[in-house]
PLY file of the C-alpha trace (Angstrom):
ply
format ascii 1.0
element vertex 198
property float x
property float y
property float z
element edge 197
property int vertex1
property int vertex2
end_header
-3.86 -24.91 3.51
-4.16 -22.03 6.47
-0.45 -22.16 7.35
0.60 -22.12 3.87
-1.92 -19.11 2.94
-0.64 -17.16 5.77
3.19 -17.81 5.32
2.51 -16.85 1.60
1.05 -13.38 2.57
3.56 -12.42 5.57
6.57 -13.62 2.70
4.75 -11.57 0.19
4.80 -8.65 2.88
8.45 -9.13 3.45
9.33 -9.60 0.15
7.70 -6.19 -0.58
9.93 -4.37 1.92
13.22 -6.24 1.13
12.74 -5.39 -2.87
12.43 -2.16 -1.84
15.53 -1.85 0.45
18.11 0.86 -0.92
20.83 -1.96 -0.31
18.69 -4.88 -1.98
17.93 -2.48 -4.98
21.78 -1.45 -4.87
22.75 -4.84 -5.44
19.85 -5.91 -7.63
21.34 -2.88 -10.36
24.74 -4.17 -9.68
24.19 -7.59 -10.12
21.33 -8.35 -11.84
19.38 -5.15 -13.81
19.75 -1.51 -15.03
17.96 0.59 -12.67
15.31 2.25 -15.35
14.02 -1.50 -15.51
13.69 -2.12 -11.57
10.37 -0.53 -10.77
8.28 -2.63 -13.90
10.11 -5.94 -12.37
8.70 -4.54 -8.87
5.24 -4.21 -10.56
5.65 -7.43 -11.83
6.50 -9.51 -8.75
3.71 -7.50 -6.60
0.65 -8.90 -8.96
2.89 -12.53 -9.67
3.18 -13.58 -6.28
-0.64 -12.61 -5.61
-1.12 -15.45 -7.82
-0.46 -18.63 -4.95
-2.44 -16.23 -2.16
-5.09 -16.33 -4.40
-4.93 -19.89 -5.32
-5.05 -21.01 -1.28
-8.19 -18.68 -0.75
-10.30 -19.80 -2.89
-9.55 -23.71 -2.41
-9.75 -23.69 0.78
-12.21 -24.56 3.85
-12.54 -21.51 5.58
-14.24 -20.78 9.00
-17.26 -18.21 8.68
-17.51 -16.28 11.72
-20.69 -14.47 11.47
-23.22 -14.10 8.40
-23.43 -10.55 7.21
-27.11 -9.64 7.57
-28.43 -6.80 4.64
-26.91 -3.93 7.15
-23.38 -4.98 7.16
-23.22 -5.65 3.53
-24.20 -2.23 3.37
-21.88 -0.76 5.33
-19.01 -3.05 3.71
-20.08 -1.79 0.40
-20.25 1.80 1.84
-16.37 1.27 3.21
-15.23 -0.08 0.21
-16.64 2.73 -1.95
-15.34 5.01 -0.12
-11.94 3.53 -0.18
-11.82 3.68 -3.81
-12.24 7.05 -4.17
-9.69 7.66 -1.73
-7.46 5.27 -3.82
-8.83 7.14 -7.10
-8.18 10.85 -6.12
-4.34 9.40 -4.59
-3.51 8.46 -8.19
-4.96 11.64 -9.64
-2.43 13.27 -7.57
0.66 10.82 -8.15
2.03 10.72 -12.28
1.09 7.35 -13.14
4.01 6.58 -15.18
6.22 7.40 -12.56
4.03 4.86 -10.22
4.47 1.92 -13.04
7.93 2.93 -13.92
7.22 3.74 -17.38
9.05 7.27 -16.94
12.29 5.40 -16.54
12.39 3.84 -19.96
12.82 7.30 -21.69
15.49 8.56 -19.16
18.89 6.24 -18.64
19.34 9.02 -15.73
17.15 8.95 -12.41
14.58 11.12 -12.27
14.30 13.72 -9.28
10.65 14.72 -8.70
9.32 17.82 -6.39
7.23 16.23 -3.18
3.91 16.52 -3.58
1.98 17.63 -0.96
-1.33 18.73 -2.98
-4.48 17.41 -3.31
-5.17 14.96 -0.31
-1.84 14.77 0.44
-2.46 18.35 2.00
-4.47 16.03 5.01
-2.44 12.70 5.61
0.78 11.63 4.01
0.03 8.43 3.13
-3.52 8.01 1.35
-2.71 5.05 -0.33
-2.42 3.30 3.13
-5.51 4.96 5.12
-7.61 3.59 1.94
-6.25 0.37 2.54
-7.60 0.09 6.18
-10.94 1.18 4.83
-10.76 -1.37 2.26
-9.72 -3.85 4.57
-12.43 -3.58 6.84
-15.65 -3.48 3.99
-13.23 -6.75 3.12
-14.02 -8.50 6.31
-17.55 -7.29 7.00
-18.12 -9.10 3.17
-16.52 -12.04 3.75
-16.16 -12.16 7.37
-13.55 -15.84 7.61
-10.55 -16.75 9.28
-8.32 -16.50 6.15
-9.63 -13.05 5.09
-9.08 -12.00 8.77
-5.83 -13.39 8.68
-4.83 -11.36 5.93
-6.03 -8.47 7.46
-4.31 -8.78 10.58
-1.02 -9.49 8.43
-1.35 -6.13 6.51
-2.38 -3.70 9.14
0.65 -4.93 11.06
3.04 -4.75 8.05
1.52 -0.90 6.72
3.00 0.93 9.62
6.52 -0.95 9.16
6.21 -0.13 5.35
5.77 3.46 6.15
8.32 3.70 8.58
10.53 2.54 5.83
9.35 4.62 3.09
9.77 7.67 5.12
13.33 7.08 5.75
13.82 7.31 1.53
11.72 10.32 1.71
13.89 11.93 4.34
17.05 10.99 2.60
15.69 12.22 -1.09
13.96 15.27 0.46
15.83 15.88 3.32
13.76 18.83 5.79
11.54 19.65 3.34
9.78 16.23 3.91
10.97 16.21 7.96
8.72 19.74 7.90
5.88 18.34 5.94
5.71 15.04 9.20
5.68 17.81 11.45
2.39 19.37 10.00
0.43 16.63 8.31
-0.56 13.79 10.25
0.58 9.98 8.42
-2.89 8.40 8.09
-5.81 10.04 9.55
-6.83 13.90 8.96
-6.81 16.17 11.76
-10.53 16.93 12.41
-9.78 19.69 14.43
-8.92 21.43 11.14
-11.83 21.07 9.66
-13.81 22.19 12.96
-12.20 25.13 12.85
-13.65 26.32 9.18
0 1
1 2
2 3
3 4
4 5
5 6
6 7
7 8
8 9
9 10
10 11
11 12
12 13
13 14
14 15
15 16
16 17
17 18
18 19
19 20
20 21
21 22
22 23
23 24
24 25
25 26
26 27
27 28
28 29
29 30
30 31
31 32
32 33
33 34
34 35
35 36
36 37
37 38
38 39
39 40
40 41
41 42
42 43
43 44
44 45
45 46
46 47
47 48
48 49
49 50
50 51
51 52
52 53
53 54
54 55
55 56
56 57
57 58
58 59
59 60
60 61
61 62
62 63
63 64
64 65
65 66
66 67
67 68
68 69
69 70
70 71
71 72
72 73
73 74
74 75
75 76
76 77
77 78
78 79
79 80
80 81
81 82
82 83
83 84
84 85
85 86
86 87
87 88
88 89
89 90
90 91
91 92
92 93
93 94
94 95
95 96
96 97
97 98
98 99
99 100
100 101
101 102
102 103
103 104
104 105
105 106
106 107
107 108
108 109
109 110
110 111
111 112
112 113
113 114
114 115
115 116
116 117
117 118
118 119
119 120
120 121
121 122
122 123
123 124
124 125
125 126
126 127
127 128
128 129
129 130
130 131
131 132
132 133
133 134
134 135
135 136
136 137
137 138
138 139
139 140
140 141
141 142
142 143
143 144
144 145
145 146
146 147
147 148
148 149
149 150
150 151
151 152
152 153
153 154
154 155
155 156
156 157
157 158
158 159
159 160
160 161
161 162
162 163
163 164
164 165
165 166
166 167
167 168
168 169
169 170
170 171
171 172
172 173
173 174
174 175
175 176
176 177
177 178
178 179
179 180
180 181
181 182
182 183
183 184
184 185
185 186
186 187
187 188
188 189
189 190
190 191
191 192
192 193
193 194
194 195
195 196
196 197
């Protein structure tokens, strides 16, 4: 049950990137779907396949490594709070139909959006990601087993890749604009020397 729960989340991980490869998608509209469909079927597939991950958690055996004494609850309830929020003021700044793909519907024509570099955006590029780490952790502090580890491990390992892959879209839709905007805001964590300074 261990091997297949962590071959299910590295193909899940993979899976993730390939979909969202300019030459998969290229072929997928060719082939197989209009384009203005392709980022619901992506929504789809991301909560489907969570589905058989979820099924080999929760019936498995799992090795405990330590029991989480009232003080580490605490501060995994404290890290996943706090990773919410980020998560919560990141979708504040993003147009949620544009994130589900509901924008597309209405337009046969792809829609070119301005980069967004507001709200906390303005301190790391990639909020989504740095609340995932946070998340991650209050994850493992909770339920501190091999197969939640595993998972872990998996993810923060895949993020970076992700990123490095999303950026190269960026660059190619943006161009210098977002090449300028890498230069001055770091990808994950804020620069607290900014902050010292006010």
């Amino acid at each position: 049950m261990y091997l297949a729960f962590t071959l299910s989340v590295v193909f899940y991980m993979f899976l993730h990137s390939f979909l969202a490869h300019n030459k998969v998608k290229s072929i997928i509209y060719n082939k197989f779907m209009s384009e203005r469909y392709y980022r619901l079927f992506f929504i789809f597939y991301a909560i489907t396949f969570l589905m058989p991950i979820a099924y080999f958690y929760f019936t498995s055996n799992k090795t405990v490594y330590f029991k989480p004494d009232l003080y580490i609850y605490l501060i995994s309830i404290i890290l996943t709070i706090i990773s919410l929020y980020i998560f919560y003021i990141s979708f504040k700044n993003y147009d949620f139909k544009e994130f589900l793909g509901l924008d597309r519907l209405q337009s046969a024509n792809k829609i070119h959006y301005q980069l967004n570099t507001d709200g906390i955006n303005k301190h790391v590029r990639h909020p989504l990601y740095s609340a995932s780490y946070l998340l991650m952790a209050g994850v493992f502090l909770f339920s501190p087993d091999n197969y939640v580890l595993t998972a872990c491990i998996i993810i923060a390992i895949y993020l970076p890749i992700g990123i490095i892959y999303e950026e190269k879209k960026l660059i190619e839709e943006y161009g210098k604009k977002y090449i300028y905007y890498m230069q001055e805001v770091p990808m994950l964590i804020p620069k607290i020397k900014n902050y010292l300074k006010k």
